[in-house]
KEZANU-888608 format. One line per 4 residues: number of its first residue (from 1); their letters; for each residue x, y, z of N, C-alpha, C. Coordinates in Angstrom, 2 decimals. Layout:
KEZANU-888608
NUM = a = X,Y,Z,X,Y,Z,X,Y,Z  ...
//
This chain:
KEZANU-888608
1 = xxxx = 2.36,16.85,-1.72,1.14,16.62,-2.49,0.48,17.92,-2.96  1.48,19.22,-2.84,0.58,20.62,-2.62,0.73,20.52,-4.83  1.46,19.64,-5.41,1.16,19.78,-6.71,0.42,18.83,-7.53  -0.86,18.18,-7.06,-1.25,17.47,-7.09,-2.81,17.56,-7.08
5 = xxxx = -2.97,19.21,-6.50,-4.49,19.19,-5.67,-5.42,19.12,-6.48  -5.21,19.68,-8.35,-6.14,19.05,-9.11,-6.18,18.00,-10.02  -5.76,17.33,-8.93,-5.58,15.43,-9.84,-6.84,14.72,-9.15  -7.09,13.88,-9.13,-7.83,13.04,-8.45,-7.05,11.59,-7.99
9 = xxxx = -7.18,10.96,-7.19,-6.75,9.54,-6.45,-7.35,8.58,-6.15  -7.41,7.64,-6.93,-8.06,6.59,-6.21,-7.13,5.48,-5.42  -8.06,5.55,-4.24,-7.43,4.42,-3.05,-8.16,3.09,-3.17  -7.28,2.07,-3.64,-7.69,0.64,-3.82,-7.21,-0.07,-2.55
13 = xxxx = -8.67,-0.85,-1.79,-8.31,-1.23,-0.37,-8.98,-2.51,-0.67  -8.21,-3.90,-0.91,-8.68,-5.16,-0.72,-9.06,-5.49,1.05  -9.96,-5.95,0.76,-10.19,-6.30,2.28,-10.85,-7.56,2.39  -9.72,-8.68,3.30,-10.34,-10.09,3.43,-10.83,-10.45,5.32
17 = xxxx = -11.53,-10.43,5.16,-12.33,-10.86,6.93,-11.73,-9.75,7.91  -12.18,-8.25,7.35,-11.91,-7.47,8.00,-13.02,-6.37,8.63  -14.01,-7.23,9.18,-15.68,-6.65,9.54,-15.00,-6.07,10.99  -14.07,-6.17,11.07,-13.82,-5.89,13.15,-13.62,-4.28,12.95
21 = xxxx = -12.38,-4.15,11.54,-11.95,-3.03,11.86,-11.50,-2.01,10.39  -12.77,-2.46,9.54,-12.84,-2.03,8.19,-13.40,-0.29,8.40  -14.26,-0.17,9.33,-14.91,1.00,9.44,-13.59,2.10,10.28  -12.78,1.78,10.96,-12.20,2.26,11.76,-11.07,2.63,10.42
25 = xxxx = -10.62,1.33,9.48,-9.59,1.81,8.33,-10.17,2.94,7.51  -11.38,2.89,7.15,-12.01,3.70,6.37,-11.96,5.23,7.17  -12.30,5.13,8.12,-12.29,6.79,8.93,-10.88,7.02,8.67  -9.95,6.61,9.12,-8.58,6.47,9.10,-7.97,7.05,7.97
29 = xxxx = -8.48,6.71,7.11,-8.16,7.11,5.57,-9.25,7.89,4.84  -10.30,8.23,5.80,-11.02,9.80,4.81,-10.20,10.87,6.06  -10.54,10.57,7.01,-9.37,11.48,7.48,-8.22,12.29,7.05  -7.30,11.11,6.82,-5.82,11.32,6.04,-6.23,12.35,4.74
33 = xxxx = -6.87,12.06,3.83,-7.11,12.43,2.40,-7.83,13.66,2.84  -8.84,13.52,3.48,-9.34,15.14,4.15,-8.22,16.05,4.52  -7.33,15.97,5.68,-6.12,16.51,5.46,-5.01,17.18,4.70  -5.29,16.05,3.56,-4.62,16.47,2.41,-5.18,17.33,1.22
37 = xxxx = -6.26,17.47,1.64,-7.43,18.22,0.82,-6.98,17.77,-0.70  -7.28,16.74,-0.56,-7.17,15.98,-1.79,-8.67,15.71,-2.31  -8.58,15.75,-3.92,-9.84,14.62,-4.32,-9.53,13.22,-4.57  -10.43,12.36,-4.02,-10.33,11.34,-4.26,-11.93,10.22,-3.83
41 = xxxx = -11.57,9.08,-4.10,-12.43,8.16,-3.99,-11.52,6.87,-3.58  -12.26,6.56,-2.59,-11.59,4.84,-1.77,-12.72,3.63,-2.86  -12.26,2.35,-3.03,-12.79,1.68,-3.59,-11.98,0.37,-3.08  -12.96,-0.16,-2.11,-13.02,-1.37,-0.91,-13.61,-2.19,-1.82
45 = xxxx = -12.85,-3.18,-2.44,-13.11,-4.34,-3.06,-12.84,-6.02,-1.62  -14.19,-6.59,-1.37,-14.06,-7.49,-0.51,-13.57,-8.52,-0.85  -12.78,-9.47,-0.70,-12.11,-10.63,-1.31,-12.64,-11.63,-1.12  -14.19,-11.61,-0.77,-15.14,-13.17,-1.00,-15.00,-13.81,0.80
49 = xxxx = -14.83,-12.62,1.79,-15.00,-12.60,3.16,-16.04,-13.80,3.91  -15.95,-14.21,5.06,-16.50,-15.34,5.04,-17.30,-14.33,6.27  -16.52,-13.42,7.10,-17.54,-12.45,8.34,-18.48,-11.30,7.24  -18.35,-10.16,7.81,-19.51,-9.30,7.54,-18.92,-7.96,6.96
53 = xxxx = -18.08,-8.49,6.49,-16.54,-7.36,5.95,-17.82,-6.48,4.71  -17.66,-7.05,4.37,-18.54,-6.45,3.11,-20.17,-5.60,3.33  -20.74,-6.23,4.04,-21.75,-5.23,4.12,-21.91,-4.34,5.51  -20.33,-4.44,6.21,-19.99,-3.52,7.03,-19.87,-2.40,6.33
57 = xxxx = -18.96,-2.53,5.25,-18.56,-1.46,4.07,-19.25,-0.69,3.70  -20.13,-1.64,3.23,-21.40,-0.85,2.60,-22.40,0.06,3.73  -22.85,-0.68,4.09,-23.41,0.51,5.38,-22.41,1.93,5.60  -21.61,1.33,6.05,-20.52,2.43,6.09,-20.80,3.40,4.89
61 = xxxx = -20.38,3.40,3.68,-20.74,3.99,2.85,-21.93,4.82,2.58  -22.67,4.20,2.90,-24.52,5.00,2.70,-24.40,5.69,3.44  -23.91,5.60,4.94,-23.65,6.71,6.08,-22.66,7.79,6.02  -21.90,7.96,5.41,-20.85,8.87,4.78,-20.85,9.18,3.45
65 = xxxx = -20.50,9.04,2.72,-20.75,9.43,1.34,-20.29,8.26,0.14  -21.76,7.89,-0.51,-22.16,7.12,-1.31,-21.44,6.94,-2.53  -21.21,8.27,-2.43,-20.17,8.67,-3.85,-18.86,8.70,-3.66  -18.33,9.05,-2.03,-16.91,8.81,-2.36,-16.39,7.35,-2.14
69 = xxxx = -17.15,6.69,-1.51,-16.70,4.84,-1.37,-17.65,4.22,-1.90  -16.69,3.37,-2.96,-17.13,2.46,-3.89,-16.99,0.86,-2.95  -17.79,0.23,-2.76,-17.64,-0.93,-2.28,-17.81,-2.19,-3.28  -17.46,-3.01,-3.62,-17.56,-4.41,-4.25,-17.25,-5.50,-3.42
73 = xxxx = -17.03,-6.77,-4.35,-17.09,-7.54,-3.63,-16.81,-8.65,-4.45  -16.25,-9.79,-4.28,-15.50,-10.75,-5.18,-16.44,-12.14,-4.54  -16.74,-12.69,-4.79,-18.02,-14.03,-4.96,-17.18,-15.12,-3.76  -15.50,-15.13,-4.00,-15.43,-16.42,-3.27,-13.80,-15.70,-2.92
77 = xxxx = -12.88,-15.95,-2.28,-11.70,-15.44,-2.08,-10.55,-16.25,-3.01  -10.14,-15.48,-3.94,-9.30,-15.63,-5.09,-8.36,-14.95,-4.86  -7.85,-14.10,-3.58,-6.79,-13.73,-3.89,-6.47,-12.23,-3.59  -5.54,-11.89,-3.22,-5.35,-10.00,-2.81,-5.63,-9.39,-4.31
81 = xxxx = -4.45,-10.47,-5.48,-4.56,-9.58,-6.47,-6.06,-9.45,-7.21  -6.51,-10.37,-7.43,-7.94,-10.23,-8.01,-9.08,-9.07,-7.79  -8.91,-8.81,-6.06,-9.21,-7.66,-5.97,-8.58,-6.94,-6.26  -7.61,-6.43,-6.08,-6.71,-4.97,-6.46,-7.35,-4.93,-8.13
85 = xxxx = -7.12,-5.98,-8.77,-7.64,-5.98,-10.25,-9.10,-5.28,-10.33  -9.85,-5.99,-10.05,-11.36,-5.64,-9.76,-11.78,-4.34,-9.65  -10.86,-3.83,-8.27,-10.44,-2.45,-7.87,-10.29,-1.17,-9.22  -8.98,-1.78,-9.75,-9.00,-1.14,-10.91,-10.37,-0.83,-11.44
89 = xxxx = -10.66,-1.55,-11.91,-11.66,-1.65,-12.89,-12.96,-0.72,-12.74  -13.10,0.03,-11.42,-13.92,0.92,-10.86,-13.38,2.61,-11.06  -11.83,2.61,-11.03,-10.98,3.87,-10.44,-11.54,4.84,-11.76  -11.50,6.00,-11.22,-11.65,7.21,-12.01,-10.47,7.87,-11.83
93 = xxxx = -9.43,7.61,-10.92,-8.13,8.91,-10.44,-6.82,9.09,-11.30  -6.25,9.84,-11.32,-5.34,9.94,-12.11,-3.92,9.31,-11.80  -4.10,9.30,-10.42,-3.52,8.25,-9.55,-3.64,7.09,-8.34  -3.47,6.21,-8.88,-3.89,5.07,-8.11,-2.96,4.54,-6.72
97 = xxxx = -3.83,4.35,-5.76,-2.90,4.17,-4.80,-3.42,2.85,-4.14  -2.56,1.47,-3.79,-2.77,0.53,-3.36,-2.56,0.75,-1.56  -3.59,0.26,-0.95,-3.76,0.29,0.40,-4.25,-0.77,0.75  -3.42,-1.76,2.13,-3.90,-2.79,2.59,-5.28,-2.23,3.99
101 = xxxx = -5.99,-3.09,3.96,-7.28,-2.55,4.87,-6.79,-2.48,6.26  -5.75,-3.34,6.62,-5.83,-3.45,8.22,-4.86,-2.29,9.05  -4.33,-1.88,7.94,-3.78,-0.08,8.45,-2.00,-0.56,9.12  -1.57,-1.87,8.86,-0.57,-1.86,9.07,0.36,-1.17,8.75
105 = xxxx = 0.34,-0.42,7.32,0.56,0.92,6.68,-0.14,1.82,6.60  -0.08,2.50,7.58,-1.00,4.31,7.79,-0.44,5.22,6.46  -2.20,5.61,6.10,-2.33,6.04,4.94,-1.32,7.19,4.63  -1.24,7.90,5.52,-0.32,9.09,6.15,1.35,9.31,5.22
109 = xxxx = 1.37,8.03,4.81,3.02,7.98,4.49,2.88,8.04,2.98  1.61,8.13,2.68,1.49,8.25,0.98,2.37,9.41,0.50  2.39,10.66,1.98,2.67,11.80,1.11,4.20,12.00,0.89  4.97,11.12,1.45,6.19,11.24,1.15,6.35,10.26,-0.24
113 = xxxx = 5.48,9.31,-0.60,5.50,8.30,-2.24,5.66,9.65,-3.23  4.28,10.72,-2.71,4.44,11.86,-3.83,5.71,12.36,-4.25  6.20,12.95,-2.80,7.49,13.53,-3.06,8.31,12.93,-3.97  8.71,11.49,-3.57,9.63,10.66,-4.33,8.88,10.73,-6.02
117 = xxxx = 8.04,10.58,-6.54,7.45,10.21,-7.29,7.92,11.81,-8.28  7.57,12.77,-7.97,8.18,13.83,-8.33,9.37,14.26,-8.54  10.33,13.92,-6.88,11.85,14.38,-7.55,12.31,12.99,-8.37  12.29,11.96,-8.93,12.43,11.07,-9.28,11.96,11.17,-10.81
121 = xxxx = 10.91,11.87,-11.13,10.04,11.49,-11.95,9.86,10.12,-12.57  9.29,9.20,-11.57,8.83,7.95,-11.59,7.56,7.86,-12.03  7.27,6.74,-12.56,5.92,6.43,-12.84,5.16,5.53,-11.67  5.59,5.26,-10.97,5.39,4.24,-10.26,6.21,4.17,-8.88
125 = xxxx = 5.47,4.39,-7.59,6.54,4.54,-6.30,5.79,3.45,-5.59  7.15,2.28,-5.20,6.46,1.35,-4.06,7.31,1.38,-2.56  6.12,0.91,-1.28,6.92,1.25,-0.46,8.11,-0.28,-0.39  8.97,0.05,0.76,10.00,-1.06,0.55,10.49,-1.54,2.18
129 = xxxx = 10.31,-2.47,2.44,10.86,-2.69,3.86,12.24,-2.60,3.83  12.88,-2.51,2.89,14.48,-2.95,2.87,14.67,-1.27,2.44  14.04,-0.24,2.75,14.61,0.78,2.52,15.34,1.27,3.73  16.76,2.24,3.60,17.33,2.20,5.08,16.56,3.32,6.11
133 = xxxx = 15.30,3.47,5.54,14.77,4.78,6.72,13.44,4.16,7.13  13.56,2.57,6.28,11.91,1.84,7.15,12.04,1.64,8.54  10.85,1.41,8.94,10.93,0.99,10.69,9.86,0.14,10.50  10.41,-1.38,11.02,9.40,-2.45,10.77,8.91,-3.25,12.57
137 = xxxx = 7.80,-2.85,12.49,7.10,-3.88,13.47,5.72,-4.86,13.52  6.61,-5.91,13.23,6.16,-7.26,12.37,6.35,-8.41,12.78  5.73,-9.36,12.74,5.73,-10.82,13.31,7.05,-11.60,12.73  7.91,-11.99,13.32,9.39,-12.83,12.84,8.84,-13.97,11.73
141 = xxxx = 8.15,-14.65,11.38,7.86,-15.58,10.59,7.26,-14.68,9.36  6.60,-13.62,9.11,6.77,-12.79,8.06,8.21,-12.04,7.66  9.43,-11.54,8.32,10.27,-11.58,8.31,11.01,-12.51,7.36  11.00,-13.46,8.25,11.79,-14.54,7.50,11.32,-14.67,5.91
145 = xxxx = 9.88,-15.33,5.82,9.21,-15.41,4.63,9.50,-14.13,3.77  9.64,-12.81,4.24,9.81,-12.32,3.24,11.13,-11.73,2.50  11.77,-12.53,3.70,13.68,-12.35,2.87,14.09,-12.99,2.37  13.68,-14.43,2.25,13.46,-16.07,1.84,12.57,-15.42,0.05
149 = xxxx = 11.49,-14.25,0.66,11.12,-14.78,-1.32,11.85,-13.66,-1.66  12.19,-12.64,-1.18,13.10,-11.26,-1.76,13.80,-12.40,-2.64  14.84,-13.14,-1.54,16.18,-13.69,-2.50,15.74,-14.75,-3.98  14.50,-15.37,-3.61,14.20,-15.82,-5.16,14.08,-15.06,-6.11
153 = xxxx = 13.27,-13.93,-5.83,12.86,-13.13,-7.01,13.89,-12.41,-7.51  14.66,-11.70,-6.48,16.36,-10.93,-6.94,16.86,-12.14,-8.11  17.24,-13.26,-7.39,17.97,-14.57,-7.94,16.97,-14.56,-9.77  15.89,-14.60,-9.84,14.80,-14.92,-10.94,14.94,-13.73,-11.86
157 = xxxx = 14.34,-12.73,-11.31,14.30,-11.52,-12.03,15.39,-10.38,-12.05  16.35,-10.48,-11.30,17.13,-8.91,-11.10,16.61,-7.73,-11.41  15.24,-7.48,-10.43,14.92,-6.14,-10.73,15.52,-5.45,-10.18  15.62,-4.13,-10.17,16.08,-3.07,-9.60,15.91,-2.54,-9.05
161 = xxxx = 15.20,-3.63,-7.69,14.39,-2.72,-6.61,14.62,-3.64,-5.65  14.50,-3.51,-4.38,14.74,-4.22,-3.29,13.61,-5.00,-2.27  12.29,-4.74,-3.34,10.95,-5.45,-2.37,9.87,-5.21,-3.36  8.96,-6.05,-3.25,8.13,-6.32,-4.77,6.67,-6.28,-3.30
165 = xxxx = 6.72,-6.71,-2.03,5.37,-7.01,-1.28,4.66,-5.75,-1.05  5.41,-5.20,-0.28,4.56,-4.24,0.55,3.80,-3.54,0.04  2.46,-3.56,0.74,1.22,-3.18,0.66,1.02,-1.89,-0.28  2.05,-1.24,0.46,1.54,0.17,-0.04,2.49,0.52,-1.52
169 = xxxx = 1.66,1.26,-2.40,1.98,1.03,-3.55,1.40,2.60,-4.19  1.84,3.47,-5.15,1.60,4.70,-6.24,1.88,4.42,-7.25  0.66,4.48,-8.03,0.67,4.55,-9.58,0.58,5.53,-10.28  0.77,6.00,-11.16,0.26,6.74,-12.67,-0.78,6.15,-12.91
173 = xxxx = -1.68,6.50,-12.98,-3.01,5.30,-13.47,-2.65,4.95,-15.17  -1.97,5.82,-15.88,-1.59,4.90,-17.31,-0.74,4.33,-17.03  0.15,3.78,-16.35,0.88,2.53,-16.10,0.00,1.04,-16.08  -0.66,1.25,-14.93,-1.99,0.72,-14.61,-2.40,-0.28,-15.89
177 = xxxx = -2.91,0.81,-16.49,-3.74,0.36,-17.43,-2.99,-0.14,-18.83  -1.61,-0.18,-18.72,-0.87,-0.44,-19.65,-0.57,-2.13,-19.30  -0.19,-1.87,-17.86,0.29,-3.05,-17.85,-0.86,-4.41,-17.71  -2.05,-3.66,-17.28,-3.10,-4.78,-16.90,-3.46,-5.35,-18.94
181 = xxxx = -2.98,-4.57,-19.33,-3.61,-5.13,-20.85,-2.59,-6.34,-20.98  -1.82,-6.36,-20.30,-0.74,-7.65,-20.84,-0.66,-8.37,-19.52  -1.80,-8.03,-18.48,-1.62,-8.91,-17.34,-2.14,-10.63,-17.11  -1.50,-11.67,-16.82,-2.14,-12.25,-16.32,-2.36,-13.36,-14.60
185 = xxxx = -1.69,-12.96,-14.13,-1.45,-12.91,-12.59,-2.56,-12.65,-12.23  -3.42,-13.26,-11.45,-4.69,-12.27,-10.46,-4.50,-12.67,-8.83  -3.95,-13.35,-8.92,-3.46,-14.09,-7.06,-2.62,-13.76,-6.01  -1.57,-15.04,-6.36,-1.01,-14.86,-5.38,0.48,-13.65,-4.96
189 = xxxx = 0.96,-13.94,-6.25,2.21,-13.36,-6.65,1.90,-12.06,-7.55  0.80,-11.73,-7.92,0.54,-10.06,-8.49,0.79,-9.36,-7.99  1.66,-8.85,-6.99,2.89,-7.98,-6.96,3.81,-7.93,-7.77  4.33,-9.11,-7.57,5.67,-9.20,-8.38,5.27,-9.44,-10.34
193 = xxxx = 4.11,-9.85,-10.50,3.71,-9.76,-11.99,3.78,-8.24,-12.48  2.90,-7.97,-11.89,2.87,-6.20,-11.70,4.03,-5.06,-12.14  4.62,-5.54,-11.57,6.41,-4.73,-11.31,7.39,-5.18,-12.33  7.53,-6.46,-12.51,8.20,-7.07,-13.74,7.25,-6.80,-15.04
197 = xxxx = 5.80,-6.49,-15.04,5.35,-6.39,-16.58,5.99,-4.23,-16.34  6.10,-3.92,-15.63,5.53,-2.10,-15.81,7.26,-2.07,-15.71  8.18,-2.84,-15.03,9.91,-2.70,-15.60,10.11,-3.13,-17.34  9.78,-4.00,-17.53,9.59,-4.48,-18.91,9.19,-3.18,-19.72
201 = xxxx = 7.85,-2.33,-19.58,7.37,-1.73,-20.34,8.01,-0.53,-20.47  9.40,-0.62,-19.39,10.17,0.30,-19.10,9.50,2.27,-18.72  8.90,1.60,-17.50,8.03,2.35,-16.61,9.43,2.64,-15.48  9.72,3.77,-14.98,10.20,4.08,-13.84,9.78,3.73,-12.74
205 = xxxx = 10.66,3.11,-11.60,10.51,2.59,-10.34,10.60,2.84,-9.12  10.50,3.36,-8.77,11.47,4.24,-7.02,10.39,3.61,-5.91  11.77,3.82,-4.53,11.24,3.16,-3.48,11.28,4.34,-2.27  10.16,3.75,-1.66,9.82,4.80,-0.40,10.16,4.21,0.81
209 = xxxx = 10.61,4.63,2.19,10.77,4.08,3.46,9.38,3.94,3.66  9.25,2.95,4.67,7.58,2.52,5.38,7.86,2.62,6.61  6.58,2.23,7.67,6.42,2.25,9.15,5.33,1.37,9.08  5.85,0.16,9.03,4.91,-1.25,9.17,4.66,-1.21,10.61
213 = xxxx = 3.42,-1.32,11.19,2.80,-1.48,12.42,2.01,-2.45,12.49  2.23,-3.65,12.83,1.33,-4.86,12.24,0.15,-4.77,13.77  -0.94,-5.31,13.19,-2.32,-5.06,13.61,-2.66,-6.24,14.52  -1.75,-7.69,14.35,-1.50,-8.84,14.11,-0.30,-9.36,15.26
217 = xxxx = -1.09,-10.80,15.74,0.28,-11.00,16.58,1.10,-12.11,16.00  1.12,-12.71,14.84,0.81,-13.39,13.89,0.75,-13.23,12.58  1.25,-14.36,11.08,0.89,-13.41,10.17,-0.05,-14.41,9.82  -0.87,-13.99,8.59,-2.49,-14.58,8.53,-1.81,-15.41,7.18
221 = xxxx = -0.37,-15.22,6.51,0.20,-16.27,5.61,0.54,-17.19,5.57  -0.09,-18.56,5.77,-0.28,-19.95,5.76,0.64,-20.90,4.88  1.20,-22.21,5.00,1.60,-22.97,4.31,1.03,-23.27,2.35  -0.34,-22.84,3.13,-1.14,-23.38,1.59,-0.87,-21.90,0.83
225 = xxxx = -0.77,-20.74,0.92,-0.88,-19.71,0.51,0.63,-19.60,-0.32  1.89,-20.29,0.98,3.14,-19.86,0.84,3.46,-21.07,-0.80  2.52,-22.08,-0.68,2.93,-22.99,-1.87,2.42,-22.63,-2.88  1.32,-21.77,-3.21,0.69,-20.94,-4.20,1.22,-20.55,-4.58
229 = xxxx = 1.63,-19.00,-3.94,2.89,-18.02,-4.13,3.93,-18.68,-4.89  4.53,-19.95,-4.51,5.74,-20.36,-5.28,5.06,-20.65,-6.67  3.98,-21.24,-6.57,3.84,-22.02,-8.27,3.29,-21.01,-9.33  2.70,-19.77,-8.95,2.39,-18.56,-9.21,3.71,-18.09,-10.05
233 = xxxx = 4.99,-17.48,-8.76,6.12,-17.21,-9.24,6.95,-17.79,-10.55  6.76,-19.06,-10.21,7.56,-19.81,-11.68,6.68,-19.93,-12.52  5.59,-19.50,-12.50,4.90,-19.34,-13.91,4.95,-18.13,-14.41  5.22,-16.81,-13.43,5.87,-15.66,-14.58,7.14,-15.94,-15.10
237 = xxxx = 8.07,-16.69,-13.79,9.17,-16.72,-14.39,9.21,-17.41,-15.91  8.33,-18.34,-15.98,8.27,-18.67,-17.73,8.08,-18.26,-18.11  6.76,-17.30,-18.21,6.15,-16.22,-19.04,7.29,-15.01,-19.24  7.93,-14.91,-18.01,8.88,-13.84,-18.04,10.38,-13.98,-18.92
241 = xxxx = 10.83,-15.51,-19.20,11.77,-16.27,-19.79,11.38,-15.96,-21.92  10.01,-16.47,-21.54,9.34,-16.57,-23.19,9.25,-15.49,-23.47  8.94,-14.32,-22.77,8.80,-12.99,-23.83,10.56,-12.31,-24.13  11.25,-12.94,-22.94,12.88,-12.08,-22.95,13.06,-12.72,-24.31
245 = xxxx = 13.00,-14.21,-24.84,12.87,-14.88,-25.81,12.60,-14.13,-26.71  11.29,-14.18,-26.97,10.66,-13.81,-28.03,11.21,-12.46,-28.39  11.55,-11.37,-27.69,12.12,-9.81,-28.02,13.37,-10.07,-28.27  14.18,-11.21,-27.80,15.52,-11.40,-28.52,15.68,-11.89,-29.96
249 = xxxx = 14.64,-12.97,-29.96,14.40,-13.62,-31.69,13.97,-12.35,-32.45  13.05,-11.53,-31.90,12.44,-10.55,-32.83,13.47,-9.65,-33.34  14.56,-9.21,-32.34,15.41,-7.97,-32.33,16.71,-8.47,-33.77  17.02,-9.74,-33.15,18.00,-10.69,-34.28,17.08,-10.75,-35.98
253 = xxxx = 15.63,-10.99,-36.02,15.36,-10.93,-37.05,15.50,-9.70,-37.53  15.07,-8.39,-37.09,15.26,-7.32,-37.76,16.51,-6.92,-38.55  17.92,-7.26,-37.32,19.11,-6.98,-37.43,19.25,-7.45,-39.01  18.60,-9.10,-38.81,19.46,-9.81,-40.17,18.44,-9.02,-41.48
257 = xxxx = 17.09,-8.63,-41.30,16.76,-7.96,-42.29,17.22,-6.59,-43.01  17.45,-6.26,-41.73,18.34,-4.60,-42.00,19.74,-5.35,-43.02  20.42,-6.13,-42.71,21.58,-6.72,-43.10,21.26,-7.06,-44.60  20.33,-7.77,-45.35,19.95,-8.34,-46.24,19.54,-6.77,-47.12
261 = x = 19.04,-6.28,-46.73,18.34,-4.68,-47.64,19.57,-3.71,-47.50
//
């Protein structure tokens, strides 16, 4: 990160019913970034929390610095992506970095995304459980669930990457903002919207090893959530079907115009 020090970063941290141990993530991660003698700003968007997540935050904030944590807050819980969206919509950094609140991914491992992000020259570095230098410790029913949707989305999309979930995530902030102009996902599956609109826009991709430490004895992903997620998915997959469409009709019309002149 030593080529980086006059960029700025913003850290986007959705946080849903996380009043126990939001203040403890937040130290956690001015810490880290202190370390790194980085500039940056955290921006804790609450996902419509039903405990005290949110004006834990905020307190928090007034007591440390006002200016470097942005706190919001979403009216009713719509969703991880809605916040991360929201999130956006605050960032000043030149790079955006997605962070889940409950620290199952320590902020710490961002600095190897840089590296990759550099020798790669990627636009975009996500982390990947299926990378061979991750070390995962995680509840078996997230496991399963998440090798069960790997193989749909491989099967749907053939991207060129091996994991569309995990939390932790590096942007270019003009990626960002490229792809949110053609976004419409805000829920369940805005990961994988995300990644398939910024491959499309033919944005570079690279993957980082993680050290998942789940916080959790349990995962907090429910039946009702897991049937979302699916009906979510096959609605990019249409959206994702109609535009391959539409750039194939478009590409054939040109051809036959070039042909005709």
């Amino acid at each position: 990160m030593k080529n980086i020090k006059e960029k700025k970063i913003s850290i986007i941290m959705p946080a849903y019913n996380e009043g126990d141990r939001i203040v403890e993530s937040l130290k956690e991660t001015i810490k880290t970034f202190d370390d790194f003698e980085s500039n940056y700003e955290i921006i804790v968007v609450d996902d419509g929390s039903s405990d005290k997540t949110f004006e834990i935050a905020k307190n928090f904030a007034h007591e440390v610095n006002k200016d470097k944590i942005i706190v919001r807050r979403n009216r009713a819980n719509y969703g991880k992506g809605r916040a991360l969206y929201k999130g956006f919509r605050y960032a000043t950094g030149d790079f955006i970095i997605f962070l889940d609140a409950d620290m199952d991914l320590h902020p710490g491992q961002i600095d190897t995304f840089f590296d990759i992000m550099e020798l790669t020259d990627s636009d975009i570095v996500i982390g990947s459980k299926r990378h061979p230098n991750s070390k995962l410790f995680y509840p078996k029913d997230r496991r399963i669930m998440s090798a069960v949707y790997f193989f749909i989305v491989k099967m749907l999309f053939g991207l060129p990457i091996n994991d569309t979930q995990t939390g932790l995530k590096l942007f270019k902030a003009y990626t960002l903002k490229q792809v949110f102009s053609e976004f419409i996902s805000r829920e369940f599956a805005f990961d994988l919207e995300l990644l398939v609109t910024a491959h499309r826009f033919g944005y570079k991709i690279a993957e980082a090893p993680v050290h998942i430490d789940s916080q959790r004895e349990y995962s907090r992903i429910g039946p009702a959530t897991v049937y979302k997620m699916c009906l979510d998915t096959i609605a990019i997959y249409l959206r994702y079907v109609r535009n391959r469409t539409k750039r194939l009709a478009s590409r054939l019309k040109s051809k036959k115009n070039q042909g005709l002149n």
